[in-house]
Each structure stands twice: as C-alpha cells, then as structure tokens.
C-alpha positions as CSV (number, residue, x, y, z in Angstrom):
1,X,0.0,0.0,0.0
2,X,1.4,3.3,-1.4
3,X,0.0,6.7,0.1
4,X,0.7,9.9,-2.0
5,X,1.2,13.1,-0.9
6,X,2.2,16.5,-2.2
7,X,5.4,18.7,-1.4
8,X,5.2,22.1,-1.2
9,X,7.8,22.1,-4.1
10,X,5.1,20.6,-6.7
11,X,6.0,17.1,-6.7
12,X,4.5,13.9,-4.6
13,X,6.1,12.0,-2.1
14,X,5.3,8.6,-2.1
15,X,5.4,6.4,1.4
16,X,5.2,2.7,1.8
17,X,3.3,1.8,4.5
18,X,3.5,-1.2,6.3
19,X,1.3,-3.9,4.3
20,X,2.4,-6.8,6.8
21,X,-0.3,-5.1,9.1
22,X,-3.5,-4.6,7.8
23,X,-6.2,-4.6,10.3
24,X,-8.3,-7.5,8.7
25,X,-5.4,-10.1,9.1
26,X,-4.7,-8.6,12.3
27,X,-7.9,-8.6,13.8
28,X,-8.6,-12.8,12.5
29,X,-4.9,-13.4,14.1
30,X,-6.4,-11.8,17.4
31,X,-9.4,-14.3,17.0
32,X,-7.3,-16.8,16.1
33,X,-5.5,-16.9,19.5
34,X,-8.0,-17.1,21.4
35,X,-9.3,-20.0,19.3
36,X,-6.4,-21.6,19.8
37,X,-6.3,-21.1,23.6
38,X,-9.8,-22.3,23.7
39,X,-9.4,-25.4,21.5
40,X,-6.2,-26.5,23.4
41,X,-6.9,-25.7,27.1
42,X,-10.7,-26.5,27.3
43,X,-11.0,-29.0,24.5
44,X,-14.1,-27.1,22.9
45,X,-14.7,-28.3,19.4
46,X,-14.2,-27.1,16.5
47,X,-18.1,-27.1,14.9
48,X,-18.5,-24.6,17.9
49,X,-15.8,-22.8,17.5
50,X,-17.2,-22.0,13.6
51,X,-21.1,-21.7,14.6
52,X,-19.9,-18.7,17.3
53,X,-17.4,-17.0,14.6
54,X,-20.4,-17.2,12.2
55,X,-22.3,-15.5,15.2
56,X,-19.6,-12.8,15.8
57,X,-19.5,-11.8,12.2
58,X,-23.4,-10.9,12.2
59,X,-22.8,-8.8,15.8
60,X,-22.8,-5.1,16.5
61,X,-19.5,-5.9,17.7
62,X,-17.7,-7.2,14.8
63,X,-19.2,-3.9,12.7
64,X,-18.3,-1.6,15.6
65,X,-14.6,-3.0,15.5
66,X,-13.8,-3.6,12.1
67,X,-15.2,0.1,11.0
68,X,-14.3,2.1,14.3
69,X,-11.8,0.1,16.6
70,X,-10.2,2.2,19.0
71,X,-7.3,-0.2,20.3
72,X,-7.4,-1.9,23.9
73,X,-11.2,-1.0,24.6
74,X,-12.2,-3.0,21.1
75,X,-10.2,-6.0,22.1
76,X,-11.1,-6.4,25.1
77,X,-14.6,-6.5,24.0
78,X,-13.7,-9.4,21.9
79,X,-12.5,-11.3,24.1
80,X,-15.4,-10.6,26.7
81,X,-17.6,-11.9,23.5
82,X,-16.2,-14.7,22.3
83,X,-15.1,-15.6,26.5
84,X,-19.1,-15.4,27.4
85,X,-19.1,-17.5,24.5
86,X,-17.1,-20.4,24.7
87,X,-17.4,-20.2,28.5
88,X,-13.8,-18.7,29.6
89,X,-12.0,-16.4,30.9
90,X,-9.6,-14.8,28.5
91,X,-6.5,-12.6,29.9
92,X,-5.2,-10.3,27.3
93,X,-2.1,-7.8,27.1
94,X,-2.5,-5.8,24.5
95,X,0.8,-4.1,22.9
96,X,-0.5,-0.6,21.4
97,X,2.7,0.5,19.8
98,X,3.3,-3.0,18.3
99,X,-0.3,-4.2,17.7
100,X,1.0,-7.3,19.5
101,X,-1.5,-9.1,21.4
102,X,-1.1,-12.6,23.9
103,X,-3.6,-14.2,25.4
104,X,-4.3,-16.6,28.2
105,X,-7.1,-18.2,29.8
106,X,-8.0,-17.8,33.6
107,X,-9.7,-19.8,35.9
C-alpha cells in the first residue's frame, strides 16, 4: 500500500506503508488466539468454534470494530464476546505500539 502526498515544491512524495499489518489479518490473528487457547486448554470443538465465529460476524461488535476500533477497549470487548461465549476467561495484554497481542485463559 502506497499513500501519496504533495510537497510544497510541486512534486509527490510517495510512502510505503506497512502492508504486513492490515487490520483484517490482524484482527482474524487476534481471534485466532483465542481460538487456539480455547481449542487447546478446554477441548471445545471445532463445529462450535465455527457456529460462534459465524455469530460474531453478524454482531454489532464485529461492525463496531472492524469500522471504528479504538485499540485496547475494542479488544477487550472481543475477548469478553467470544469468552461469554465459549465459557472462559480470556487474559489479554494488548501491545499498542506494536499491535502485538497474547492471550491466556484464567480460571
């Protein structure tokens, strides 16, 4: 992803911006912590796992985050979803500068 933008001097200055980050694949990597967490720790199958995703992605939730998300308030939203959910607890650290999340499940 190229933005474009113009220098007082008449001619554009063109910026690369950082394409390994978009926040689609970010947000499903988030997701797909937990889902691992879940799967691994509490055994919770993979038919359910699908049937709530397919939930999430028809929720006010899913539109309010993948049009307005405003960082640690969004995600931990998600986590409270998809915890309530499944049935767990989900601890999450949430690295703004980094957009580097880990997750754990309490008791």
């Amino acid at each position: 992803m190229i933005t474009t933008q113009k220098a007082s001097y008449g001619n554009l200055i063109y910026t690369v911006e950082k394409i390994w980050n978009p926040f689609c694949l970010i947000h499903s990597e988030w997701i797909w912590l937990l889902i691992n967490e879940v799967h691994k720790s509490k055994g919770i199958s993979y038919e359910k796992i699908k049937r709530v995703i397919k939930e999430y992605q028809q929720s006010e939730l899913y539109n309010e985050i993948v049009y307005h998300f405003n960082g640690n308030e969004h995600l931990q939203l998600l986590y409270k979803w998809f915890g309530e959910k499944w049935g767990v607890n989900p601890i999450v650290e949430f690295d703004e500068e980094e957009s580097k999340v880990t997750v754990s499940l309490g008791d």
